[in-house]
C-alpha positions in Angstrom: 93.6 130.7 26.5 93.1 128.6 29.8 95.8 130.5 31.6 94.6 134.1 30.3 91.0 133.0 32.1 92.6 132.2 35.4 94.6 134.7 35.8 91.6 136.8 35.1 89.3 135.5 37.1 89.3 137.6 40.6 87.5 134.8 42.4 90.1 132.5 42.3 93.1 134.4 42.6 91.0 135.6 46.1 90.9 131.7 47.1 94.8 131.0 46.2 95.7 134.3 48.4 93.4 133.0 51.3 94.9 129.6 51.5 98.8 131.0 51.3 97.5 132.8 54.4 96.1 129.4 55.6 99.3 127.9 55.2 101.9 130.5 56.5 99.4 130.8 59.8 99.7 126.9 60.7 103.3 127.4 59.9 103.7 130.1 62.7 101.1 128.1 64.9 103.3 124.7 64.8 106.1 127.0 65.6 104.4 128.3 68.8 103.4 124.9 70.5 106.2 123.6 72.3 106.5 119.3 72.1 105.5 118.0 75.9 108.4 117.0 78.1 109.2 113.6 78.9 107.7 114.0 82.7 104.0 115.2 81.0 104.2 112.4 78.3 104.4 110.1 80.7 101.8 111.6 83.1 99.3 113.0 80.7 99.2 109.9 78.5 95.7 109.4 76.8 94.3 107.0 79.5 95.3 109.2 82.3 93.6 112.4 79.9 90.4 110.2 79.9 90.5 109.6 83.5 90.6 113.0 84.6 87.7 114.4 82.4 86.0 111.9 83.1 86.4 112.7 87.0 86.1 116.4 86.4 82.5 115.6 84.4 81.8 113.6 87.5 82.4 116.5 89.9 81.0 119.5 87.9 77.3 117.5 87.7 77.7 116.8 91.7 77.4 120.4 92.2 74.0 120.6 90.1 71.0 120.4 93.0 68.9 118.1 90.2 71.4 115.6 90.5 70.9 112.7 92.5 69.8 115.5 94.9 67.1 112.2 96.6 69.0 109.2 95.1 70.5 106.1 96.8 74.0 105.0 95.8 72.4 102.4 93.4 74.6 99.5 94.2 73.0 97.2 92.2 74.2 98.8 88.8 77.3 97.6 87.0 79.8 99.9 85.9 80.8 99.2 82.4 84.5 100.0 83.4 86.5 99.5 86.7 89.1 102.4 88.1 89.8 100.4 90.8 89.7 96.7 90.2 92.3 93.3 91.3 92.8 92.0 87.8 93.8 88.1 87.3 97.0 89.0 86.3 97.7 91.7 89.0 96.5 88.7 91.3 99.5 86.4 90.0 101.6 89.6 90.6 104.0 88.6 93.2 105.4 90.3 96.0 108.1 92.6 95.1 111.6 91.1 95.7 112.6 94.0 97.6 109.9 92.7 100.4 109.7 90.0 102.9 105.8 88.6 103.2 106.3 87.6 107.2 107.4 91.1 107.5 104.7 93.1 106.1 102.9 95.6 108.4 99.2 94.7 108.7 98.0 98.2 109.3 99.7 101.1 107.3 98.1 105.0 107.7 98.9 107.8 105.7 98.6 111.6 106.1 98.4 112.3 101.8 100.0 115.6 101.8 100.9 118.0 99.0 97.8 118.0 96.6 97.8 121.9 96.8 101.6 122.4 96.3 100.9 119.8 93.6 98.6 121.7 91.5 100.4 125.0 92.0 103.8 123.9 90.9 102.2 122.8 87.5 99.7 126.3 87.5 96.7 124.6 88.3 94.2 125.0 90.5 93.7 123.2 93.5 91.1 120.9 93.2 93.0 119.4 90.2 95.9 118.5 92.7 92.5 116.6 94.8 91.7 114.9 91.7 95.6 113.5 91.5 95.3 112.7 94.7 92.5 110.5 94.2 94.2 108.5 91.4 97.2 108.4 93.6 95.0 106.4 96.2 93.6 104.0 94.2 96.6 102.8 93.3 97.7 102.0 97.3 94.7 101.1 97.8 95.5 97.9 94.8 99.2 97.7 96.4 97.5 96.7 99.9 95.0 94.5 98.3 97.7 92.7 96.1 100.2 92.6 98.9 98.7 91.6 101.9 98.1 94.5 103.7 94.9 94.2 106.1 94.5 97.8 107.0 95.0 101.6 105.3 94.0 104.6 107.1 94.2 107.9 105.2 94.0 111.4 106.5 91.8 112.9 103.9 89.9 115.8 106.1 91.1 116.7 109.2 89.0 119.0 111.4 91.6 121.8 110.7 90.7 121.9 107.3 87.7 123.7 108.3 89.3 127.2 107.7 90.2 126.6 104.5 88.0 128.1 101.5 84.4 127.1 101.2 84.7 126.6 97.5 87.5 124.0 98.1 86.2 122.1 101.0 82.6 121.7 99.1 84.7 120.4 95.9 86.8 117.8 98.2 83.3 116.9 99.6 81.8 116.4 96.3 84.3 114.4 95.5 84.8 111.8 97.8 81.1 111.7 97.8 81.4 111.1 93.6 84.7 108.5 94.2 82.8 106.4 96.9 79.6 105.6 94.3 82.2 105.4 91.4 84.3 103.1 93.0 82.0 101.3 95.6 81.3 97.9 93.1 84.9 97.3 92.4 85.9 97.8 96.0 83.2 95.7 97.3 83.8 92.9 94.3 86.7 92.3 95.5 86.3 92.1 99.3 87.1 95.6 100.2 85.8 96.9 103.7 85.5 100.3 103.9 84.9 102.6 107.0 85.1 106.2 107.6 86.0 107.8 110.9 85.7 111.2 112.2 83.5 114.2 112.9 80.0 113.3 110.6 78.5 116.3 111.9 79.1 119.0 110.1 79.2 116.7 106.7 76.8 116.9 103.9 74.0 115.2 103.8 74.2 113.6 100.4 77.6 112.0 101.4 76.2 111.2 104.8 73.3 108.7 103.3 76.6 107.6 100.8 78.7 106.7 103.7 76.0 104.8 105.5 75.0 102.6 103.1 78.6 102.0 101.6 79.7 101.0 105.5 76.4 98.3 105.6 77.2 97.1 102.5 80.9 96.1 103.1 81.1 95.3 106.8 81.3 91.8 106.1 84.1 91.9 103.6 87.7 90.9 105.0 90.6 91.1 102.3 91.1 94.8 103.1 89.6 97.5 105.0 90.0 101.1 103.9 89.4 103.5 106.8 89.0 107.1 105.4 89.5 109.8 108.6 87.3 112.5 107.6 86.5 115.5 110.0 89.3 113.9 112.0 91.6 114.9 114.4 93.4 113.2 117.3 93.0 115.4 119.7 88.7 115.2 118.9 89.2 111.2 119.3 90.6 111.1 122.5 87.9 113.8 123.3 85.3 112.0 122.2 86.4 109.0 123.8 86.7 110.9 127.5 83.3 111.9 126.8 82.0 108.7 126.4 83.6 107.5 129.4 82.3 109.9 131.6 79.0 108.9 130.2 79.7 105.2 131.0 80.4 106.3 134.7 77.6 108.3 134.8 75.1 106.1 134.0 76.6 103.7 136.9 77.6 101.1 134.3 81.6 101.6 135.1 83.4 102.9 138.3 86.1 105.6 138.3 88.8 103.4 138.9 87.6 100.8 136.3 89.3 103.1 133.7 92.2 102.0 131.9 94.1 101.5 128.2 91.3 98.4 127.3 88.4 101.0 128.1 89.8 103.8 126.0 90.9 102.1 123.1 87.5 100.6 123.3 85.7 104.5 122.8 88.0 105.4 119.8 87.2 105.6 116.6 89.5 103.0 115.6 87.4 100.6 117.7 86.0 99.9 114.0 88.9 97.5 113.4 90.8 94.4 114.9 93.7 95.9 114.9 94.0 99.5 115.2 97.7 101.0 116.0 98.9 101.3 112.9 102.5 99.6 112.4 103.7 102.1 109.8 102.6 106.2 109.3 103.7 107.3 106.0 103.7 111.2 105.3 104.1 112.4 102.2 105.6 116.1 100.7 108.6 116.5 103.0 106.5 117.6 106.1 108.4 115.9 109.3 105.2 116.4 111.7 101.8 114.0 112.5 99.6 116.5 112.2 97.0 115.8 115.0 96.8 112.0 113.5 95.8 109.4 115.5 97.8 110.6 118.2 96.6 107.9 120.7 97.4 105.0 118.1 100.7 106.1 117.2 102.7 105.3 120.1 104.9 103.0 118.4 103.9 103.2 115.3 107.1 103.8 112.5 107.0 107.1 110.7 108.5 107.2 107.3 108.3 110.6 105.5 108.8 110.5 101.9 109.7 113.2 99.8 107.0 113.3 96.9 104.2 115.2 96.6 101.2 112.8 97.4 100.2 112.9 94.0 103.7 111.5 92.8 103.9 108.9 95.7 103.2 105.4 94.0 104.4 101.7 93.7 107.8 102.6 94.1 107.7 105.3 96.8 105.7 102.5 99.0 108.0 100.0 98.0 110.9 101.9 99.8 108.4 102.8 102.6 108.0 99.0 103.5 111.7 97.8 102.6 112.5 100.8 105.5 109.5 99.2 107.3 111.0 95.9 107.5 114.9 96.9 108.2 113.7 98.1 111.9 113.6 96.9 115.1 110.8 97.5 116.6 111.3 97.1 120.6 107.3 98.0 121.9 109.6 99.9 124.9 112.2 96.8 125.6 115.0 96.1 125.0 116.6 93.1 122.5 119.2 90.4 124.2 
């Protein structure tokens, strides 16, 4: 009696043909997605997923003109989680045993090539290979902290850059200005200088007032400075340095002949720290050239060109930057006995 009502009812037999359909449809779906790879397991983990929406969030409200359109950096509020911070176990952390301590360079610069090529060789688009490469700093940025290292210099805008596409230069404006407020308290907590060099004059505004107060804030702080180049070239900093010169003799308080190595270095923008010829260069994404960087400061500087992307370049590709670091000789010119 039951069975002769169920199979008469047309509702039902409706439901149990819609949720066959159900079933063989997820069956064909599971069948379509492909399992990740061991390389985007390891990369895309949930942490890392969290990290970048969280910094493309960041980046899509920087472009609104009602946000913080008129605001200061805020430096007095806490975040409620640090990106970039020296833990008390990273402190105990010791130097690797690949490294010798009395060997360590004290200034290391690097030209952070290959976000682009990044993001394109995984069909992305470029400002997602920016993004990596910001994640890819912060952790150098902890190595040099952790390790002893008194100055890094990157190359994160040179003046070059200018012909690139407007939509990608205002992202890579937006976020450096977004990564200094995010990461401005952790940097500064734990005694972070941080100075930026270059061409200002053809920056934002918004990031202008950003840079300004994050440089006042953190002059005083010694374990590491962070020098970001942006607008930079070399060629514009020996220019600018001729210029000031000139201006020196000009107003009478130098003569002509008073001008020597001392006096330049002096009008450079490196002038910002005590020590400002970088000991090692590290380039990263195969590219064997300086690229208009500090070309005064590099005159016997070590160049180590590594391979990876920028975005790929971590702990261990610095590691064998500084173990090549340390096997050299460095002569300054002479000659050893």
């Amino acid at each position: 009696m039951e069975l002769r009502k169920f199979q008469s009812s047309p509702l039902l037999i409706q439901l149990l043909l819609l949720s066959l359909e159900l079933i063989d449809s997820l069956k064909m779906l599971s069948l379509r997605v492909r399992p990740p790879t061991s390389f985007d397991f390891r990369r895309f983990n949930a942490g890392y997923l969290e990290r970048q929406w969280r910094l493309s969030r960041d980046c899509f409200l920087s472009f609104s003109p009602k946000v913080e359109e008129n605001r200061g950096v805020r430096f007095g509020v806490k975040s409620s989680k640090s990106e970039v911070s020296f833990t008390a176990a990273e402190e105990e952390e010791t130097l690797p045993e690949e490294l010798q301590p009395e060997l360590m360079p004290k200034h290391v610069a690097i030209i952070m090539d290959g976000n682009g090529r990044w993001a394109k060789n995984r069909g992305l688009q470029p400002w997602d290979g920016h993004r990596a490469g910001v994640e890819a700093l912060k952790e150098i940025v902890k190595l040099c902290g952790k390790w002893g290292i008194q100055v890094l210099t990157v190359f994160a805008f040179s003046t070059d850059n200018w012909i690139r596409p407007r939509i990608e230069i205002d992202f890579l404006f937006s976020l450096f200005e977004r990564s200094l407020k995010s990461e401005f308290q952790n940097l500064a907590e734990n005694n972070v200088r941080i100075s930026i060099i270059g061409d200002s004059s053809k920056l934002p505004k918004s990031l202008l007032r950003v840079i300004n107060e994050i440089e006042e804030v953190t002059k005083n702080n010694t374990r590491l400075q962070l020098i970001v180049a942006v607008g930079y070239s070399g060629k514009y900093d020996v220019l600018q340095a001729c210029r000031g010169i000139a201006q020196r003799v000009k107003d009478g308080e130098i003569e002509v002949e008073e001008i020597d190595e001392r006096l330049i270095e002096e009008e450079l923008e490196t002038n910002c720290t005590e020590f400002p010829y970088p000991d090692l260069l590290i380039r990263t994404s195969g590219e064997l050239r300086v690229s208009n960087f500090l070309l005064w400061q590099l005159a016997y500087t070590e160049l180590f060109f590594a391979q990876e992307l920028w975005p790929d370049f971590g702990r261990s590709g610095f590691i064998e930057a500084l173990t090549s670091f340390q096997q050299r000789q460095r002569r300054f010119g002479g000659r050893k006995s």
